[in-house]
C-alpha positions in Angstrom: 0.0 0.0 0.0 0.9 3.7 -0.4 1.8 6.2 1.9 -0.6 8.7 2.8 -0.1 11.8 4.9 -3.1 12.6 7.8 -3.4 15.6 9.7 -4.5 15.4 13.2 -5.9 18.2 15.0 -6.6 17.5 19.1 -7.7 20.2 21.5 -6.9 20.3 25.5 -8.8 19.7 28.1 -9.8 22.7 29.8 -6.6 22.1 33.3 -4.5 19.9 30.9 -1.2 21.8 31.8 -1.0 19.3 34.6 -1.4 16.0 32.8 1.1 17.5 30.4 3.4 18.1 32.2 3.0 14.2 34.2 2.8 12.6 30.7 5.3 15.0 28.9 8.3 12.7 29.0 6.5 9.9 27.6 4.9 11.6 25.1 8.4 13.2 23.7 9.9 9.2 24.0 6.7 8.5 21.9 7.3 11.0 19.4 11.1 10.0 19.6 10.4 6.3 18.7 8.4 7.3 15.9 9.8 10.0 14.3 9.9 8.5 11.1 6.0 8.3 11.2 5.5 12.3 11.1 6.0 14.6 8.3 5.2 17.8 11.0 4.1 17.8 15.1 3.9 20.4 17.3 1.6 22.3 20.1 -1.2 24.3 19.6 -0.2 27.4 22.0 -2.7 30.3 23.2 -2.7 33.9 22.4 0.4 35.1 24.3 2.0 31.8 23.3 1.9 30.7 27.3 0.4 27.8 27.2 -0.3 24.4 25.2 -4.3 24.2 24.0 -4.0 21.3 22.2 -1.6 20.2 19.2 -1.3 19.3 15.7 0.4 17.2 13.5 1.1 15.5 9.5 1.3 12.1 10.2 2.1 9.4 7.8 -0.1 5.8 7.5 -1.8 3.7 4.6 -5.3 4.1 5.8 -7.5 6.5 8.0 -7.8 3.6 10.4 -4.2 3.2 10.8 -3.6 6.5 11.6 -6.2 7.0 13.6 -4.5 4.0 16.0 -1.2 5.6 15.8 -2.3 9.2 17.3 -4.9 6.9 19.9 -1.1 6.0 20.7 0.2 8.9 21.8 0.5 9.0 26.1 -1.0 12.0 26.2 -4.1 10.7 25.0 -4.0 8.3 27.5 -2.9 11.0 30.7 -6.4 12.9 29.6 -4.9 15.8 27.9 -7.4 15.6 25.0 -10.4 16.8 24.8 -11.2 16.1 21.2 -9.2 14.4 18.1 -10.1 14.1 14.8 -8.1 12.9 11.8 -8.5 13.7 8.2 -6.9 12.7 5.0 -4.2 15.7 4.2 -3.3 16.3 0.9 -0.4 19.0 0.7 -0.8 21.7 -2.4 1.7 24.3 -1.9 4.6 25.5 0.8 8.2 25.5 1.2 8.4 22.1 3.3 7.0 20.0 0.3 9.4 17.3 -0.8 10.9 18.5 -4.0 8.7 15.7 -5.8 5.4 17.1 -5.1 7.0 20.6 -6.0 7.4 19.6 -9.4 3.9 18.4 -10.3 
């Protein structure tokens, strides 16, 4: 099967700064481990940029399934940080990070 790429948006809890931080290290071992797995992964941060509200990522799978699993994964899910996740298909159209394959098309 071909690779696909899967953006997956979650938003916080309202309080998670404190399962965060309990579940942070295990969540950056997560990431760590499977690094090969995401195109793009970072926090979502509030207004004045003091606080995680959630986060976002590109993640690479063969179905909507698989990477569905793979984000379920993540031990911040499991810690509660989450409020919501949802995972769409992403198909990339334009920007500087493209690989220089889809550039050319």
């Amino acid at each position: 099967m071909v690779e696909k790429l899967f953006l997956v948006l979650r938003l916080d809890n309202a309080n998670s700064a404190k399962h965060r931080a309990e579940a942070l290290k295990a969540h950056v071992q997560f990431t760590l481990a499977n690094k090969h797995r995401f195109y793009l992964g970072g926090a979502l941060r509030n207004e004045s940029n003091a606080e995680a509200i959630g986060s976002t990522m590109i993640v690479k799978a063969e179905t909507l399934r698989e990477a569905r699993n793979f984000a379920a994964q993540d031990p911040f899910e499991a810690a509660g940080v989450y409020a919501q996740t949802d995972v769409w298909y992403f198909n990339p159209g334009i920007g500087q990070w493209l690989p220089e394959k889809l550039k050319k098309l």
